[in-house]
N, CA, C, O and CB atoms as a CASP TS submission, in Angstrom:
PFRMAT TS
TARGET T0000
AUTHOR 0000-0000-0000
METHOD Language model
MODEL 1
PARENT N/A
ATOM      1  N   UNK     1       0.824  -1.191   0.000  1.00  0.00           N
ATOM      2  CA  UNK     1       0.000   0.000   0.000  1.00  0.00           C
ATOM      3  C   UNK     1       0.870   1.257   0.000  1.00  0.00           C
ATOM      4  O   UNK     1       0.518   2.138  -0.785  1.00  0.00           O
ATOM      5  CB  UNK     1      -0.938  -0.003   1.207  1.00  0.00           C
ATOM      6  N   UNK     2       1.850   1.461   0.687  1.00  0.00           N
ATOM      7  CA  UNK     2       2.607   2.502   0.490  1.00  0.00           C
ATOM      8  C   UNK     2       3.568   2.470  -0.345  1.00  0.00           C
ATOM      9  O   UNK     2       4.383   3.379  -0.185  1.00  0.00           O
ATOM     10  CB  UNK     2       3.027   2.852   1.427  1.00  0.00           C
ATOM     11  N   UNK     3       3.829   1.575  -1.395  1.00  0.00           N
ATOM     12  CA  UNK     3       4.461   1.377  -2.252  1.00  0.00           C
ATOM     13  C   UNK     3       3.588   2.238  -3.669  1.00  0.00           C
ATOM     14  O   UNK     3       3.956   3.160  -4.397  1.00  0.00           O
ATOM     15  CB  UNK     3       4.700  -0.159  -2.190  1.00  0.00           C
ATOM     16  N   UNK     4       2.606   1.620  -3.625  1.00  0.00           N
ATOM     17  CA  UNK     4       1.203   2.535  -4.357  1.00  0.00           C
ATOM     18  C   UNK     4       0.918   3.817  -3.846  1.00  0.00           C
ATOM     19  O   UNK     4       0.647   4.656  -4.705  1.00  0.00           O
ATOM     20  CB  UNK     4      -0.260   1.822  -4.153  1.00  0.00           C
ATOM     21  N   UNK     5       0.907   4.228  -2.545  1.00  0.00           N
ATOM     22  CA  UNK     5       0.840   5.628  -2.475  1.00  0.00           C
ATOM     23  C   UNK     5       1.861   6.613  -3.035  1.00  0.00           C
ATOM     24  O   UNK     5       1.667   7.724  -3.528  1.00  0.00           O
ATOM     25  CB  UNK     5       0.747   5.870  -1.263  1.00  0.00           C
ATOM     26  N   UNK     6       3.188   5.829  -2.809  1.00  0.00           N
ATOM     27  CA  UNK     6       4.330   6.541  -3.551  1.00  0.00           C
ATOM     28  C   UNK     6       4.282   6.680  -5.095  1.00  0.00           C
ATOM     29  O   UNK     6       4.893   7.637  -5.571  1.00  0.00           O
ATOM     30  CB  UNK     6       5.585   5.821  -3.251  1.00  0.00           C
ATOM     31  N   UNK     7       3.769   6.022  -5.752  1.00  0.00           N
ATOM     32  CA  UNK     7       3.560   5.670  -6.845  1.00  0.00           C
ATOM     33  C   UNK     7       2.692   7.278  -7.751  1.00  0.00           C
ATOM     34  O   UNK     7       2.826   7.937  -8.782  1.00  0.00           O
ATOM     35  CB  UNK     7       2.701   4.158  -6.602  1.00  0.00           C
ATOM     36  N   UNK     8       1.845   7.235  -6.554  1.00  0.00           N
ATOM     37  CA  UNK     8       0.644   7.962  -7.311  1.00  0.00           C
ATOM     38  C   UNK     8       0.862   9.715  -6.871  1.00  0.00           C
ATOM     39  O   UNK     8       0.347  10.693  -7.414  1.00  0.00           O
ATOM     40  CB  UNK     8      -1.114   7.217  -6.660  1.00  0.00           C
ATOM     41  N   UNK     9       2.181   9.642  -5.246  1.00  0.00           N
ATOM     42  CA  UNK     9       2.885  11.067  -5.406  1.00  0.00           C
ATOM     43  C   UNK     9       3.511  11.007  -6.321  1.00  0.00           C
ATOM     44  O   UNK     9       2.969  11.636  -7.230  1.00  0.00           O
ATOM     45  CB  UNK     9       3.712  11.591  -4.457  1.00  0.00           C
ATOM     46  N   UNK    10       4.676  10.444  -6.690  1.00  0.00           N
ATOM     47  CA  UNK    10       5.297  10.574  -8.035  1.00  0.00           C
ATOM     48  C   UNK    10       4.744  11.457  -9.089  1.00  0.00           C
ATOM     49  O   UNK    10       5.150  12.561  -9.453  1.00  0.00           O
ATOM     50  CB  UNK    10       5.336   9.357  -8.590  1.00  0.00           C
ATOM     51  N   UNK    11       3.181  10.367  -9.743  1.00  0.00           N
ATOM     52  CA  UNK    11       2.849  10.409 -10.749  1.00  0.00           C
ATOM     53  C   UNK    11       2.449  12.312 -10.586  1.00  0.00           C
ATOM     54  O   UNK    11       2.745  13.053 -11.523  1.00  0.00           O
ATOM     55  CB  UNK    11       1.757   9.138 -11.050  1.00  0.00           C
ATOM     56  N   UNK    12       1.664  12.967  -9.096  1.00  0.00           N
ATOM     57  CA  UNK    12       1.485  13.927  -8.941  1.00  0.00           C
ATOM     58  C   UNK    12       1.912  14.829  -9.279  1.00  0.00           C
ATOM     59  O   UNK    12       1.438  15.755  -9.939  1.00  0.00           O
ATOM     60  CB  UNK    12       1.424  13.981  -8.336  1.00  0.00           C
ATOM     61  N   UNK    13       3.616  14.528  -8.535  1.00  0.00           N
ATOM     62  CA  UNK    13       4.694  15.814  -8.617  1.00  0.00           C
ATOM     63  C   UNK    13       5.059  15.931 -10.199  1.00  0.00           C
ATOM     64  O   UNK    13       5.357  17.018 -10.692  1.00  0.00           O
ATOM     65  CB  UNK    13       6.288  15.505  -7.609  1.00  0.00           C
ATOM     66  N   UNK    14       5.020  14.923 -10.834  1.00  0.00           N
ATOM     67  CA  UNK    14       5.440  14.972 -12.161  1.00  0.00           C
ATOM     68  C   UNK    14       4.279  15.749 -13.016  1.00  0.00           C
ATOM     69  O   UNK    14       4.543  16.310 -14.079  1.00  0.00           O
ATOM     70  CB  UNK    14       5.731  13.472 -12.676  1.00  0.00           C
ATOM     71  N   UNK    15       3.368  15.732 -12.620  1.00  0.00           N
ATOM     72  CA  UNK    15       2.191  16.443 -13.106  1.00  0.00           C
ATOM     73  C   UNK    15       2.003  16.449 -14.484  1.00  0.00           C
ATOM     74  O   UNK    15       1.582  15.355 -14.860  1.00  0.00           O
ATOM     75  CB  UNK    15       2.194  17.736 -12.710  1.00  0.00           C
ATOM     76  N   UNK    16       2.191  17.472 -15.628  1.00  0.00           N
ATOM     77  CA  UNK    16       2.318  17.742 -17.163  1.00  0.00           C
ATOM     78  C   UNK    16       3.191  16.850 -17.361  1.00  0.00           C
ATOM     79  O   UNK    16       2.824  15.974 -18.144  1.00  0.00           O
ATOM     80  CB  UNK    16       2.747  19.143 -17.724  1.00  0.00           C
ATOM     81  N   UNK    17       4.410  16.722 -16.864  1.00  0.00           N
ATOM     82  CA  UNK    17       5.484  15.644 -17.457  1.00  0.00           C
ATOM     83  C   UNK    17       5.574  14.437 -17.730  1.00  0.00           C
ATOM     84  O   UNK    17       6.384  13.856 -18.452  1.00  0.00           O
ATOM     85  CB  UNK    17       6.291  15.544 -16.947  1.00  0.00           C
ATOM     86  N   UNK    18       4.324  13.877 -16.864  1.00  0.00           N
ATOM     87  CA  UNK    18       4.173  12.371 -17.201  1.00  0.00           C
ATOM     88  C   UNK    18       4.228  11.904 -18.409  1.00  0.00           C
ATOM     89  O   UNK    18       4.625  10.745 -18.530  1.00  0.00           O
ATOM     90  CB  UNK    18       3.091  11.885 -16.827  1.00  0.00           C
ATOM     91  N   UNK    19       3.815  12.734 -19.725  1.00  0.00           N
ATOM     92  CA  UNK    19       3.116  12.118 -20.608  1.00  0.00           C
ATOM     93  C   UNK    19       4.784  11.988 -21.206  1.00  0.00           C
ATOM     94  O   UNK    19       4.876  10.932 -21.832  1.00  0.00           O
ATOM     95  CB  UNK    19       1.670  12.939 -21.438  1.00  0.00           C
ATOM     96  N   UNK    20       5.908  12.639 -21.192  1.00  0.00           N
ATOM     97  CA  UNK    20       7.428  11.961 -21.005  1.00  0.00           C
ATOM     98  C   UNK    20       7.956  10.873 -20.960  1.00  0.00           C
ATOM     99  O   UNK    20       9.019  10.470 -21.431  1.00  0.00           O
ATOM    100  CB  UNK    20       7.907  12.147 -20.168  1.00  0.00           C
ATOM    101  N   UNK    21       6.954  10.251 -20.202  1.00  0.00           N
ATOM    102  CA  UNK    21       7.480   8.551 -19.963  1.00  0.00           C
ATOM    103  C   UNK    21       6.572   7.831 -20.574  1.00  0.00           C
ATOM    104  O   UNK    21       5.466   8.216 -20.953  1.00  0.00           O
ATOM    105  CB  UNK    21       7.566   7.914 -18.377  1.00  0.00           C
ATOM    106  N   UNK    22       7.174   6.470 -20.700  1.00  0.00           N
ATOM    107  CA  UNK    22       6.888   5.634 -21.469  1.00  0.00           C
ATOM    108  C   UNK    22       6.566   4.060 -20.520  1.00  0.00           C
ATOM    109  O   UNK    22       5.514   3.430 -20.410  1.00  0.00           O
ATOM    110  CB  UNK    22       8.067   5.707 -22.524  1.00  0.00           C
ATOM    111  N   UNK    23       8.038   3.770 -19.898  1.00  0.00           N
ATOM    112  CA  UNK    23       8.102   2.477 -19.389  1.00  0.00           C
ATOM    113  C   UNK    23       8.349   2.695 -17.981  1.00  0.00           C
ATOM    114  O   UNK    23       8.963   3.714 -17.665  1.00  0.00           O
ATOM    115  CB  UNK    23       9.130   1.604 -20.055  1.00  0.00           C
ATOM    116  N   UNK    24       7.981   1.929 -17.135  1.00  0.00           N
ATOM    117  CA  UNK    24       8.351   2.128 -15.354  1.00  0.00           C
ATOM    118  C   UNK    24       9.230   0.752 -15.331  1.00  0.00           C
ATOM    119  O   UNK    24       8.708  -0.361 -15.261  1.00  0.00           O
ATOM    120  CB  UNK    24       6.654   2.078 -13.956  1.00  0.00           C
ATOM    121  N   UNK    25      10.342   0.934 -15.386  1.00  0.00           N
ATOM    122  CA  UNK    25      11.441  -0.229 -15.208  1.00  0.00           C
ATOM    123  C   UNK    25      11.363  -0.791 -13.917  1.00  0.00           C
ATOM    124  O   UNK    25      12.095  -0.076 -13.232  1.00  0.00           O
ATOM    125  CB  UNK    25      12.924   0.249 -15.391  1.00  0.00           C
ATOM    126  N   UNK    26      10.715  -1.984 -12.953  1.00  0.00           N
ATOM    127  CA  UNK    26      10.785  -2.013 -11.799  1.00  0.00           C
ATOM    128  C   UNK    26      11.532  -4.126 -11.384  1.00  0.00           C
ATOM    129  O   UNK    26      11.703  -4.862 -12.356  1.00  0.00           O
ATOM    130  CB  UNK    26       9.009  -1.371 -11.294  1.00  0.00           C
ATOM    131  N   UNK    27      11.706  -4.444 -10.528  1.00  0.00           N
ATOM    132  CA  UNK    27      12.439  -5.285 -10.081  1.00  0.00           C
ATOM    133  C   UNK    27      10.816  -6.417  -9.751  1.00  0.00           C
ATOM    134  O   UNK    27       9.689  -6.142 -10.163  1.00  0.00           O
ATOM    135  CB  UNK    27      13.600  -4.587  -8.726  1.00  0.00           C
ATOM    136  N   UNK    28      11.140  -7.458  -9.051  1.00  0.00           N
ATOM    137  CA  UNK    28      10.108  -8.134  -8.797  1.00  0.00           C
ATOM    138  C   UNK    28       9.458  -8.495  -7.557  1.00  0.00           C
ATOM    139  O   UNK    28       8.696  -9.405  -7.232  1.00  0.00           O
ATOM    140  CB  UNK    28      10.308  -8.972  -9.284  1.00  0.00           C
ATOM    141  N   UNK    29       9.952  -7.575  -6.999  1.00  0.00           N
ATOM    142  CA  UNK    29       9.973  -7.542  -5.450  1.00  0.00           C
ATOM    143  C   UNK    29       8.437  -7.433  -5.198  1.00  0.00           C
ATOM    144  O   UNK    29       7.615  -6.757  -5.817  1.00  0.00           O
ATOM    145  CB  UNK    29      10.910  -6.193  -4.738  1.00  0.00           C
ATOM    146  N   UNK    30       8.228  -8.397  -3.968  1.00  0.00           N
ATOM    147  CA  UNK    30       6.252  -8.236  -3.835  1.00  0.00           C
ATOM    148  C   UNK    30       5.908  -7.121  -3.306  1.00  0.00           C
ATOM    149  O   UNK    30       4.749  -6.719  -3.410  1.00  0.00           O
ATOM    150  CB  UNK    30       5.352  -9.330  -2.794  1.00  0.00           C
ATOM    151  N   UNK    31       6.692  -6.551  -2.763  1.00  0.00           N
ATOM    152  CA  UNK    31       5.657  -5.111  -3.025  1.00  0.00           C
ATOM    153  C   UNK    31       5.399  -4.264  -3.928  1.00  0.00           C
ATOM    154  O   UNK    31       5.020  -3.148  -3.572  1.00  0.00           O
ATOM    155  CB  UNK    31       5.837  -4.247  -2.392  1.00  0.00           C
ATOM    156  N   UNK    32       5.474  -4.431  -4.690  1.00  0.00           N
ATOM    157  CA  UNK    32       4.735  -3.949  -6.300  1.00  0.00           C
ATOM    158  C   UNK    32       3.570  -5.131  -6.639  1.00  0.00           C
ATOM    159  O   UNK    32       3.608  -6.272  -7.098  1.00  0.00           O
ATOM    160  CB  UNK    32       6.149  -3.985  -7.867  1.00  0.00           C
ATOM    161  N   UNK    33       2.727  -4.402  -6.254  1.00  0.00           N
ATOM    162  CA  UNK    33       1.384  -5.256  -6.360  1.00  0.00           C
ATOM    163  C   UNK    33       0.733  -5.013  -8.010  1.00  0.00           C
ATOM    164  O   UNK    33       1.259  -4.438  -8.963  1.00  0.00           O
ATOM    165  CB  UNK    33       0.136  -4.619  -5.014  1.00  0.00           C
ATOM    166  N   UNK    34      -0.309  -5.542  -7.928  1.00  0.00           N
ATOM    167  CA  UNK    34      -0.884  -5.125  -9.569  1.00  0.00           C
ATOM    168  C   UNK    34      -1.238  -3.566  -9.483  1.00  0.00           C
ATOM    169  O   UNK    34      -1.133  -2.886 -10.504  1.00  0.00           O
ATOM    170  CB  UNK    34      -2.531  -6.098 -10.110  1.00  0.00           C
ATOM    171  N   UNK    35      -1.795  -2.802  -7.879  1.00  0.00           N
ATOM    172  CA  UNK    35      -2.186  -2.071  -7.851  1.00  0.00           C
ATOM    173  C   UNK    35      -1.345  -1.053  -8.436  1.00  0.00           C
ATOM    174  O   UNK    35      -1.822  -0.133  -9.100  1.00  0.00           O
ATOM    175  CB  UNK    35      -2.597  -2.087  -6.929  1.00  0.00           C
ATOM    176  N   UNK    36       0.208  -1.220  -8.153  1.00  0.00           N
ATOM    177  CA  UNK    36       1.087  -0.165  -8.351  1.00  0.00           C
ATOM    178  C   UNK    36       1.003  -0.205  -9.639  1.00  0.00           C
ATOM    179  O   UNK    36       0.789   0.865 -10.209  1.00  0.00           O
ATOM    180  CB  UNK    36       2.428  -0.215  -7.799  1.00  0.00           C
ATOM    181  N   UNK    37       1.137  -1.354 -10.390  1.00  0.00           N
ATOM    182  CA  UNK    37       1.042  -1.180 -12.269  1.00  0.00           C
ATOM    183  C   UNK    37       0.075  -0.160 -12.797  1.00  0.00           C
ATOM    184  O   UNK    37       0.216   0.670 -13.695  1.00  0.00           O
ATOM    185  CB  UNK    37       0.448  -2.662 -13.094  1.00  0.00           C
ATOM    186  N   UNK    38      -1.285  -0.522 -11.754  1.00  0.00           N
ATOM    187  CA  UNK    38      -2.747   0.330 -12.542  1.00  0.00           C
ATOM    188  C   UNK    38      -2.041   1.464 -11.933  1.00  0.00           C
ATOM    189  O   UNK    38      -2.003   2.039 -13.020  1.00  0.00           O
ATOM    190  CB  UNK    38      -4.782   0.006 -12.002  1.00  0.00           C
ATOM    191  N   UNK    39      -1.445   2.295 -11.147  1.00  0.00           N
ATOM    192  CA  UNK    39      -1.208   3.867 -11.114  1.00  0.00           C
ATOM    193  C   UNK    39      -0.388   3.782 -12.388  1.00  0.00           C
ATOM    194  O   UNK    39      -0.754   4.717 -13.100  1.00  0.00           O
ATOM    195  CB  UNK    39      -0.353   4.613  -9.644  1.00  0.00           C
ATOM    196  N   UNK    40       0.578   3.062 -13.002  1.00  0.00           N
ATOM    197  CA  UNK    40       0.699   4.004 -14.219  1.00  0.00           C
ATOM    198  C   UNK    40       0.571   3.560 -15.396  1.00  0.00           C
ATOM    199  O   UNK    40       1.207   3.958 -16.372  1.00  0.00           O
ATOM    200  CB  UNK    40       1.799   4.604 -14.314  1.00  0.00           C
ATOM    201  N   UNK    41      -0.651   2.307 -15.376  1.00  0.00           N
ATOM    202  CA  UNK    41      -1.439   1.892 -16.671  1.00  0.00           C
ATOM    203  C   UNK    41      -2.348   2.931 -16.512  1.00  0.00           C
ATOM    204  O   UNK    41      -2.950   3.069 -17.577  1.00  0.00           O
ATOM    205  CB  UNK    41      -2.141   0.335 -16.796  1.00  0.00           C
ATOM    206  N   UNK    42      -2.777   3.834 -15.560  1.00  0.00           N
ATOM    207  CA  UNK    42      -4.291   4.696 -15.735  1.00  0.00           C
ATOM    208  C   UNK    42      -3.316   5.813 -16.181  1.00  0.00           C
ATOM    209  O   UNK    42      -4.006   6.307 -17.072  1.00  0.00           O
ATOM    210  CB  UNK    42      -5.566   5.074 -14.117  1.00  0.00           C
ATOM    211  N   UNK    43      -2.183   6.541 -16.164  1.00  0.00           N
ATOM    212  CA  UNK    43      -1.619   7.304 -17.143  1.00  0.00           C
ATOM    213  C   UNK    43      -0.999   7.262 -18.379  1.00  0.00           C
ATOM    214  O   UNK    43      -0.566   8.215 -19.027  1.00  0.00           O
ATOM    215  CB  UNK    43      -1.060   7.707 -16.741  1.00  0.00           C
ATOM    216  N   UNK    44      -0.985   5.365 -18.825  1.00  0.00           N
ATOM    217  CA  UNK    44       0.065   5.328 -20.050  1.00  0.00           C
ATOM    218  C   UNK    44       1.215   5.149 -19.945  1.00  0.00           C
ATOM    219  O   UNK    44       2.024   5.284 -20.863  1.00  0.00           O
ATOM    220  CB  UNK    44       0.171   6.290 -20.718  1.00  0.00           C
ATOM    221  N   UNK    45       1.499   4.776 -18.677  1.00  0.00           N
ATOM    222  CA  UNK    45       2.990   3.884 -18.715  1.00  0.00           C
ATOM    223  C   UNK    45       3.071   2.706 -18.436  1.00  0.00           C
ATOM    224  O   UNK    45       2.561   2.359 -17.370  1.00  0.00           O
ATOM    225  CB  UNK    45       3.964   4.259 -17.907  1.00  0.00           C
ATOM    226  N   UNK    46       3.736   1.686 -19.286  1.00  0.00           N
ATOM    227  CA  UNK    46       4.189   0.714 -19.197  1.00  0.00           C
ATOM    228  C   UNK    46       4.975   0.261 -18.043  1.00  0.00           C
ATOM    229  O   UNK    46       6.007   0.872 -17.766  1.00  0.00           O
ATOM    230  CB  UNK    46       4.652   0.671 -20.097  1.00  0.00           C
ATOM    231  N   UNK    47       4.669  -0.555 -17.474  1.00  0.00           N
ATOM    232  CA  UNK    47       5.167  -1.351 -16.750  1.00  0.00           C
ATOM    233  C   UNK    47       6.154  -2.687 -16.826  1.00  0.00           C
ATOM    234  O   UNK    47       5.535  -3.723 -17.069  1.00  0.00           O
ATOM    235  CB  UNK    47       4.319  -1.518 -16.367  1.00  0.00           C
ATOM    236  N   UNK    48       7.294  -2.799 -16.691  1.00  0.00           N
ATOM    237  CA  UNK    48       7.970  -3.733 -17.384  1.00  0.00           C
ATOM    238  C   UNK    48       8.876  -4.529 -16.334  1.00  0.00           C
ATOM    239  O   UNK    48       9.831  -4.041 -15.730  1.00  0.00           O
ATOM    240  CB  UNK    48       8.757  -3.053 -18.523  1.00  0.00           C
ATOM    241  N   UNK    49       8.556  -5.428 -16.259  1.00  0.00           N
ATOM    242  CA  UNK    49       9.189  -6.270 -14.706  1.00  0.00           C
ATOM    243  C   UNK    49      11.159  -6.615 -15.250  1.00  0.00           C
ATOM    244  O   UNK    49      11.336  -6.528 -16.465  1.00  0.00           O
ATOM    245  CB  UNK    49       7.904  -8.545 -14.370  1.00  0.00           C
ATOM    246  N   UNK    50      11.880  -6.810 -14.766  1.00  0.00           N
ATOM    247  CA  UNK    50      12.808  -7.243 -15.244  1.00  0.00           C
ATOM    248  C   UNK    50      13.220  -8.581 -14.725  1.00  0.00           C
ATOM    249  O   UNK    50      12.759  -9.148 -13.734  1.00  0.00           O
ATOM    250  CB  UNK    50      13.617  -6.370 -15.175  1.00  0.00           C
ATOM    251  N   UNK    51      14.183  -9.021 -15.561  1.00  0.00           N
ATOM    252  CA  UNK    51      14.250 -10.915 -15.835  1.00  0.00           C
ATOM    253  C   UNK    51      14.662 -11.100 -13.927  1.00  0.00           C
ATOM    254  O   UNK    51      15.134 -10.347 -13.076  1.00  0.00           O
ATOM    255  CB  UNK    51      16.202 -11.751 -17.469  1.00  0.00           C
ATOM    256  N   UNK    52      14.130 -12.626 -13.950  1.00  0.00           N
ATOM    257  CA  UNK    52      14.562 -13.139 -12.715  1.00  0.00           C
ATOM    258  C   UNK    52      15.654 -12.660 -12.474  1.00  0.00           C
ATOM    259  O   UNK    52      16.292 -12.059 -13.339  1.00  0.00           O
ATOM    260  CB  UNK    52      14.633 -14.415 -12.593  1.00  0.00           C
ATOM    261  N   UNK    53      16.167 -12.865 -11.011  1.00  0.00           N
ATOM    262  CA  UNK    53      17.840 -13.640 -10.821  1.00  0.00           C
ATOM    263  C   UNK    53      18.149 -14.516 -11.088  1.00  0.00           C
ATOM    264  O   UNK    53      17.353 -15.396 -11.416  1.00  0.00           O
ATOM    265  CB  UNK    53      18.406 -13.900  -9.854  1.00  0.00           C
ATOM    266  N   UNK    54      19.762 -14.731 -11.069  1.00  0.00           N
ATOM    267  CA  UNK    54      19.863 -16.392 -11.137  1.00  0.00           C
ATOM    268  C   UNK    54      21.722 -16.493 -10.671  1.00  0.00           C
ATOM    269  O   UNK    54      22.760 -16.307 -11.305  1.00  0.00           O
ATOM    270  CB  UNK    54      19.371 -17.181 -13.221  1.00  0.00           C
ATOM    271  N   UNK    55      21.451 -16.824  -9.464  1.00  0.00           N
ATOM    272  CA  UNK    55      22.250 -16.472  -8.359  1.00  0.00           C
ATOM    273  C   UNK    55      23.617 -17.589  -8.780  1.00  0.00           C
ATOM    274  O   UNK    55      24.645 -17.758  -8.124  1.00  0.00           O
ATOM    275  CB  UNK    55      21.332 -16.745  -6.703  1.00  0.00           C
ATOM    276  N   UNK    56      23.270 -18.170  -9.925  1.00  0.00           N
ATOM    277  CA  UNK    56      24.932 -18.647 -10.216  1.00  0.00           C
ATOM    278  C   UNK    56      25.128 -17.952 -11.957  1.00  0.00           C
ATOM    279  O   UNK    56      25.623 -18.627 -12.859  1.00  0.00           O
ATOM    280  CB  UNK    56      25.168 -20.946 -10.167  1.00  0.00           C
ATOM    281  N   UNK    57      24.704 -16.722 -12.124  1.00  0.00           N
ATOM    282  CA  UNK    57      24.302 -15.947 -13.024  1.00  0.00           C
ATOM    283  C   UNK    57      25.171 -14.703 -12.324  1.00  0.00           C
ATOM    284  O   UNK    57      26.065 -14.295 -13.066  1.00  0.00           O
ATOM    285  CB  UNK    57      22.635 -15.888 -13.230  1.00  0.00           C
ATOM    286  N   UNK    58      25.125 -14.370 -11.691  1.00  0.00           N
ATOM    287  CA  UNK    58      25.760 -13.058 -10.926  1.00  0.00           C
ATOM    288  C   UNK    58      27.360 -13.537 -10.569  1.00  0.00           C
ATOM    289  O   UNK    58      28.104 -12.607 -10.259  1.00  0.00           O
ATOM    290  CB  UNK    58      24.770 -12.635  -9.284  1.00  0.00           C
ATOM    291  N   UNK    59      27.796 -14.540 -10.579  1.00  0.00           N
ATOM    292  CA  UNK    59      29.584 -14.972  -9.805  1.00  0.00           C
ATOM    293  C   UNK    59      30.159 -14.388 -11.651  1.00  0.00           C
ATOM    294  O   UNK    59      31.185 -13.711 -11.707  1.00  0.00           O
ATOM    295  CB  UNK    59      30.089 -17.716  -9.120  1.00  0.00           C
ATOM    296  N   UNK    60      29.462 -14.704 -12.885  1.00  0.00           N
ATOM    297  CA  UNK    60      29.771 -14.490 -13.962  1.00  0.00           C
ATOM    298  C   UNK    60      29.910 -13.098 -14.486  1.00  0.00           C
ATOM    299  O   UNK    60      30.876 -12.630 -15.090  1.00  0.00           O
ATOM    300  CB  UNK    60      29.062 -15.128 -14.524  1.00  0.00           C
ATOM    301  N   UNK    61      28.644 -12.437 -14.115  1.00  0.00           N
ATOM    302  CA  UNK    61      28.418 -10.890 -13.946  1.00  0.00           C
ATOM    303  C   UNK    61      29.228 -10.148 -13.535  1.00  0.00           C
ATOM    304  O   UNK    61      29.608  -9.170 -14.179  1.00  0.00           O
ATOM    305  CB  UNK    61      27.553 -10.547 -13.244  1.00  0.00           C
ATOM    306  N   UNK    62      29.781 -10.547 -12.047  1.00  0.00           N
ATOM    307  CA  UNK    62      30.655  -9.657 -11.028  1.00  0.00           C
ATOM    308  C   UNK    62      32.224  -9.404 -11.658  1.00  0.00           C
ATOM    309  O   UNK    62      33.119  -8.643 -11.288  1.00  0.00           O
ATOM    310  CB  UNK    62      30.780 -10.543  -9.424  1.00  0.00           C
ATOM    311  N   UNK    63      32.143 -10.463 -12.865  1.00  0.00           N
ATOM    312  CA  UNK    63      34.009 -10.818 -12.615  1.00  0.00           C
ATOM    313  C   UNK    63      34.416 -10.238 -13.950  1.00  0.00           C
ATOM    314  O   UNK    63      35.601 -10.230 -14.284  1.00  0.00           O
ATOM    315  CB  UNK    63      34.657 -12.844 -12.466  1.00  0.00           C
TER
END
């Protein structure tokens, strides 16, 4: 829930500028509920989860 409230100050403070963005790049963490998507599917931004982890994926990454 306060993940979504933040969501929808954001979308506030940004006011005229929203229409700027396109995609909300976010991680998969459960607090991003569906609710947080609909704050910026009801303005026109995409929502775009990014790929799993894959924790013998990162020793390759780091080096």
């Amino acid at each position: 829930m306060r993940v979504t409230q933040a969501a929808r100050n954001l979308l506030m403070d940004l006011d005229e500028h929203v229409e700027r963005f396109r995609f909300m790049i976010r991680d998969r963490d459960t607090k991003f509920t569906s609710a947080f998507d609909a704050v910026f599917a009801a303005v026109g931004v995409e929502t775009i989860k990014n790929t799993a982890a894959c924790a013998a994926g990162h020793a390759y990454a780091e080096r």
